[in-house]
C-alpha positions, 0 to 999 in steps of 0.5 A: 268497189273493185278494189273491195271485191277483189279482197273478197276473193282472196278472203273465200280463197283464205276460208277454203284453206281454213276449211279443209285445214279443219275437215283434213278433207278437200272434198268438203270444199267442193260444194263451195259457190265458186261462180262470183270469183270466177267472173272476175280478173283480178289483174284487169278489176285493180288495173281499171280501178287504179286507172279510174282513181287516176283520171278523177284525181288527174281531173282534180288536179288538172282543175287545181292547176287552171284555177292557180293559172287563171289566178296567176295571170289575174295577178299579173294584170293587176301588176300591169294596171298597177303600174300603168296607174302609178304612170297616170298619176305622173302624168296627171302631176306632169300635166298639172305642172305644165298646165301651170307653168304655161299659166304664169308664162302667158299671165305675166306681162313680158316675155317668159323667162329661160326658166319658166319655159325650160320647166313647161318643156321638161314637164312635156317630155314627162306628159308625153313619155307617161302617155305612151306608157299608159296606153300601151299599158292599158293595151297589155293588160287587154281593158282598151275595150271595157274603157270606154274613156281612152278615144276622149283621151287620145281626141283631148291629148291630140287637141293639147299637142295641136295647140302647144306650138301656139302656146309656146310663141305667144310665152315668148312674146309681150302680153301686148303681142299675144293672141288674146285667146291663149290664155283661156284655150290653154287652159280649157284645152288642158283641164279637157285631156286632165278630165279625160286623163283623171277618168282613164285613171279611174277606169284602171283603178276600178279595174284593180279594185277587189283584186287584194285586200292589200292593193285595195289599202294603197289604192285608197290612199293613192287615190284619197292623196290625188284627190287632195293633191287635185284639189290643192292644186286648183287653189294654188293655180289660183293664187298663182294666176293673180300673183303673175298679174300682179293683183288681188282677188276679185270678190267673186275669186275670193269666195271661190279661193276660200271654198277651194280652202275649204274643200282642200282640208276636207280632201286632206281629212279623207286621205288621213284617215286612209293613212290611218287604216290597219296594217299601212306601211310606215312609208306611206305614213312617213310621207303623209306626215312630211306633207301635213308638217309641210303645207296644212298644219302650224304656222304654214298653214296659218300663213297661207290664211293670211295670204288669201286675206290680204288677197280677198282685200284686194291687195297683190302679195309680195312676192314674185310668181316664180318664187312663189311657184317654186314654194307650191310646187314644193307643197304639191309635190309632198303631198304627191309623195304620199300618192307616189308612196302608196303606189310603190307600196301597192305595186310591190304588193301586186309583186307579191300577190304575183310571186304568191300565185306562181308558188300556187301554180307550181304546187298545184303543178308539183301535186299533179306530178306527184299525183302522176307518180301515185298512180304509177306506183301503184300499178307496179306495186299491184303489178309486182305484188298482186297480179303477177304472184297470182298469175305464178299461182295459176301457172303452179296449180297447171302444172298440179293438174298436169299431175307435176307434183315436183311444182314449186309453190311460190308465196308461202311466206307472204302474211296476206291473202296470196300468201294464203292462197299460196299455202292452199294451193301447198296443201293441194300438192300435198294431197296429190302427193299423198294420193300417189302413195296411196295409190302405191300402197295399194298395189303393195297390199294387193300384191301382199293380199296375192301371196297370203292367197295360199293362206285362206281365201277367207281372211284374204277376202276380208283383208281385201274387203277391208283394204280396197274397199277402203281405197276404192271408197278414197278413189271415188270421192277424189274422182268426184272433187277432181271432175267439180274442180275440172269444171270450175276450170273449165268455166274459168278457161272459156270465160277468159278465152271470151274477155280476152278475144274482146280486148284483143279486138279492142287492142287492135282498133285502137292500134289502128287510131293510134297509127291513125293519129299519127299520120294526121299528126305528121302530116300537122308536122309537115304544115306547121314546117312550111308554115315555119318556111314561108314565115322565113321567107317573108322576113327575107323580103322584109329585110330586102324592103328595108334595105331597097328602102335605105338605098332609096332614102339614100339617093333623095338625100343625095337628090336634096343635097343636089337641089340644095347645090342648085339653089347656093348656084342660083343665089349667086346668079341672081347676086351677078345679075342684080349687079349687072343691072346696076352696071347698066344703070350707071352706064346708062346715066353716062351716057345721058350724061356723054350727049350724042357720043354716048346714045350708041353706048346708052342703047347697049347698057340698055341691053344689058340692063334687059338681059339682066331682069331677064337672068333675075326672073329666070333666077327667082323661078329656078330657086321657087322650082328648087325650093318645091324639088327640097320640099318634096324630097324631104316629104319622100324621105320622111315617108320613106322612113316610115316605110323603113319603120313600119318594114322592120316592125313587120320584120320583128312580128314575122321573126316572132312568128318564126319562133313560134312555129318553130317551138310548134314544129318541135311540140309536133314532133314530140308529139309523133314520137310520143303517139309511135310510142303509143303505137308500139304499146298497143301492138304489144298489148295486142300480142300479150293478150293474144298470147293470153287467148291461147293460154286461156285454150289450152287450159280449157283444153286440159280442165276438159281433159281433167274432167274426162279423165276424173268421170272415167276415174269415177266409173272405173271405181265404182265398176271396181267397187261391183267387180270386188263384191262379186269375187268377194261373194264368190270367194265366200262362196267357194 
């Protein structure tokens, strides 16, 4: 809108030049209707619309930019949940295998050998590792609240921890030697942190659902292949426990075995048709492919049949346990594969979907920039191509008031609206300038008209007639357009003097905000910096507590290593005093055998023998008083090393604490010196406009001047014009 008014201004400037091209006349534009330019600023009417268009398309942009922010950190958090499920469904293979190793160890009759428990404890470290993994991925991605299954998932995996070294006794042992109930608290204790396990897994995948068409694909085959995998698994779990025992299935076990078959092909019929959606990766098909050929089509498939028949008729299979483990878990693990598969594929579309969010960010970023540099240029391509050659107008057409005709025009060759303007104001000038030699011309004729005077006083009064009243005439209506133009400067004058006093006051409280923003953001500086001291002071103490840690720790070792010397000191005088009990002993018995001779002697080992039971207790107590210092000083070592670490973590968090004050302290500073900045541009916007007010005054102090001049100029003609037609009347009639 300001933008549209202010090419109508130029447009009324442009019609006035055209208008008086045609008359030949600048006294038909006098009677114009001047007043809706005069009430506008060009240079503050371009400034404040350029200013508004920035601020909507700076808004649009800055909400372009959260949007592409806010998308990409969505995708980072399917990213994080995407891998923390592909942890999980480690996990829960990890955990099924373990679960199943523990269950032919503790079904078979002897002890279980090297290889059975070798896999239970690297099936743990891989449970273990994957648990820790998943629960602090679940931290990260910030859905520990909304999942309300992680306190059932960390009860069940303490219960499974608490139980394992149980566990591990009894499958080292004789089925005889075991604790009868082992086997089924295995069992239940494990399928209790597989529930809570399988159901943490479905809360991040439900987080992850409907994020991307692309994951939403590889979700649904991971979770269609686990389905199957959990499924197949159950029957081979099954078949392996009555292999361990050597037996067929009972019929009640049969019939279960059959529907765990059963519900195994359905499971497998859901995960291939998920395989075969639109647009799935040729490796999730490969894998799935594999695991079909492998475990349930053609003869391996038909051979499993016949396995359970001969078990449904209540014959054992032969094969060993461990061999027939190996085979399943060979199965199992292709059709884990596929789920593996998937999840890699879904990751990496998680990965993409990231890359593709960051690109988002920054092109919306790039646009505000480059939004940024529009407005910018703009205020200098209005700066240097409108308001300033304006503003040379304005000076020029001073200087034509002052009545400096020599005044250059600038603008003349421009093809817009300026250079319309400025070719006007160049046919002002010239008129003025015709004006003068007119005047010139006049005082040549009358000085013609004095000397032909001896030649007639008539023909001298009608050449006078003739000649002044023409100019006078000429002098008149120029004295007119000069006081209507005097005027309209004059309004103009006292209209900016008016706005420009409101922005200089404008100007100078928000120069007084600005510096006051800036003390208050000094001051922000000087805490942030303290701050920043004090965090670094609490990382000293922390260091100065992990090293008196380490020096305590250090001297309970030395204090363990001391009570351990006592105790070796200890087992060879209770050796010594066992053996002088047994000295005694045979003393005594020569002596009984000496008779009399030998009572004086039997009375000393008698002696002796006391005196050693006595070194004995002594012993005994010393050794239980040592035994309690080494405990209690592996206890104060232990704690100490939690303290130790419990310190440095407390060291780490304040050293990133640090960082980040420091990164703030610099952001506050910048920010001080970009508010002083701003400081100095409102001073200076200050001072201009001041200058601008002043200006504004003495142009209204000279259009007054015009004005008087031009009214003055009007009487004096038209007393002229009086004066000559009484001596023209007296001439005639002399």
């Amino acid at each position: 809108m300001f933008l549209w008014n202010n090419v109508r201004v130029l447009r009324i400037c442009a019609a006035v030049v055209r208008t008086v091209r045609a008359s030949g006349d600048p006294s038909s534009c006098v009677g114009m209707d001047m007043s809706f330019a005069s009430r506008l600023s060009i240079k503050w009417s371009l400034g404040l619309f350029l200013g508004v268009l920035g601020v909507i398309v700076f808004i649009y942009a800055g909400i372009d930019l959260a949007g592409a922010l806010k998308r990409q950190a969505a995708s980072e958090r399917v990213l994080t949940l995407a891998q923390a499920s592909r942890t999980a469904l480690k996990t829960l293979l990890g955990t099924r295998l373990e679960r199943g190793s523990l269950n032919i160890a503790l079904s078979g009759e002897g002890p279980a050998d090297a290889a059975i428990t070798g896999n239970i404890a690297n099936y743990r470290k891989t449970v273990e590792a994957g648990y820790g993994a998943l629960v602090a991925s679940i931290e990260a991605a910030g859905i520990a609240k909304p999942i309300s299954t992680l306190p059932a998932l960390k009860q069940a995996h303490d219960a499974m921890v608490a139980l394992q070294s149980r566990l591990d006794a009894d499958a080292g042992r004789p089925k005889s030697a075991r604790d009868p109930q082992s086997h089924g608290a295995s069992q239940t204790t494990y399928q209790n942190f597989l529930n809570a396990l399988t159901a943490t897994t479905d809360a991040v995948d439900a987080s992850i659902l409907n994020a991307d068409k692309g994951v939403d694909r590889y979700l649904a085959v991971k979770r269609a292949a686990w389905a199957a995998r959990a499924q197949y698994g159950a029957a081979l779990v099954r078949l392996e426990t009555v292999v361990a025992a050597n037996r067929g299935f009972t019929p009640v076990e049969a019939g279960l075995a059959f529907e765990e078959r059963g519900k195994t092909a359905s499971f497998w019929s859901v995960l291939q048709d998920a395989v075969n959606a639109d647009d799935m990766a040729p490796a999730v098909r490969e894998a799935f492919n594999k695991a079909n050929t492998a475990a349930f089509t053609g003869q391996v498939w038909e051979d499993t049949k016949a396995a359970y028949d001969t078990l449904a008729a209540g014959k054992p299979l032969p094969i060993a346990a461990k061999d027939l483990q190996v085979q399943n878990t060979l199965k199992a693990g292709l059709v884990v594969e596929v789920a593996n598969v998937a999840l890699d594929q879904l990751v990496q579309r998680a990965e993409a979907v990231v890359s593709e969010s960051r690109a988002d960010f920054f092109l919306s970023l790039a646009c505000l920039i480059g939004s940024a540099l529009i407005v910018v240029a703009g205020l200098a391509f209005t700066l240097l191509r409108v308001t300033r050659p304006i503003q040379k107008l304005n000076d020029t057409m001073r200087s034509l008031a002052d009545g400096d005709t020599e005044a250059e025009v600038g603008s003349l060759d421009r093809g817009d609206e300026i250079g319309e303007m400025a070719r006007a104001v160049q046919f002002f000038k010239e008129n003025l300038q015709r004006n003068k030699e007119l005047e010139e011309d006049a005082k040549r004729i009358a000085r013609e008209a004095e000397e032909a005077r001896r030649a007639g006083m008539l023909k001298l009064a009608d050449d006078l007639e003739r000649s002044v009243g023409a100019i006078v005439a000429a002098v008149s209506s120029s004295a007119t357009q000069m006081e209507a133009t005097a005027q309209a400067m004059s309004y103009s004058a006292s209209t900016t003097l008016s706005q420009s006093t409101s922005v200089s006051s404008a100007a100078t409280q928000a120069s007084a905000n600005v510096a006051a923003v800036a003390g208050a953001t000094e001051e922000l500086g000087s805490s942030v910096s303290e701050i920043g001291r004090q965090v670094e002071h609490s990382v000293n103490k922390a260091q100065s507590a992990v090293t008196e840690a380490e020096n305590a720790s250090g001297v309970i070792m030395e204090l363990n290593q001391a009570a351990a010397r006592i105790s070796t000191i200890v087992d060879l005088i209770s050796q010594i005093a066992g053996q002088t009990n047994l000295l005694a002993l045979n003393a005594t018995i020569e002596a009984a055998r000496a008779g009399d001779a030998g009572k004086g002697f039997a009375v000393v080992a008698s002696e002796v023998k006391g005196l050693a039971e006595q070194t004995s207790k002594a012993t005994t107590e010393i050794a239980q008083q040592v035994a309690s210092i080494q405990g209690t000083t592996n206890q104060a070592v232990a704690a100490i090393d939690h303290v130790m670490n419990t310190i440095r973590d407390i060291n780490t968090a304040a050293r990133q604490i640090s960082t980040t004050v420091e990164q703030q302290s610099q952001a506050t500073m910048e920010i001080v010196q970009n508010i002083s900045q701003a400081s100095v541009g409102a001073n200076e916007v200050n001072s201009i406009i001041t200058s601008v007010a002043q200006a504004a005054g003495e142009t209204g102090d000279g259009a007054r001047q015009v004005l008087d001049v031009s009214s003055e100029l009007a009487g004096r003609a038209a007393s002229l014009q009086s004066q000559m037609k009484s001596f023209l009347a007296t001439i005639r009639a002399a």
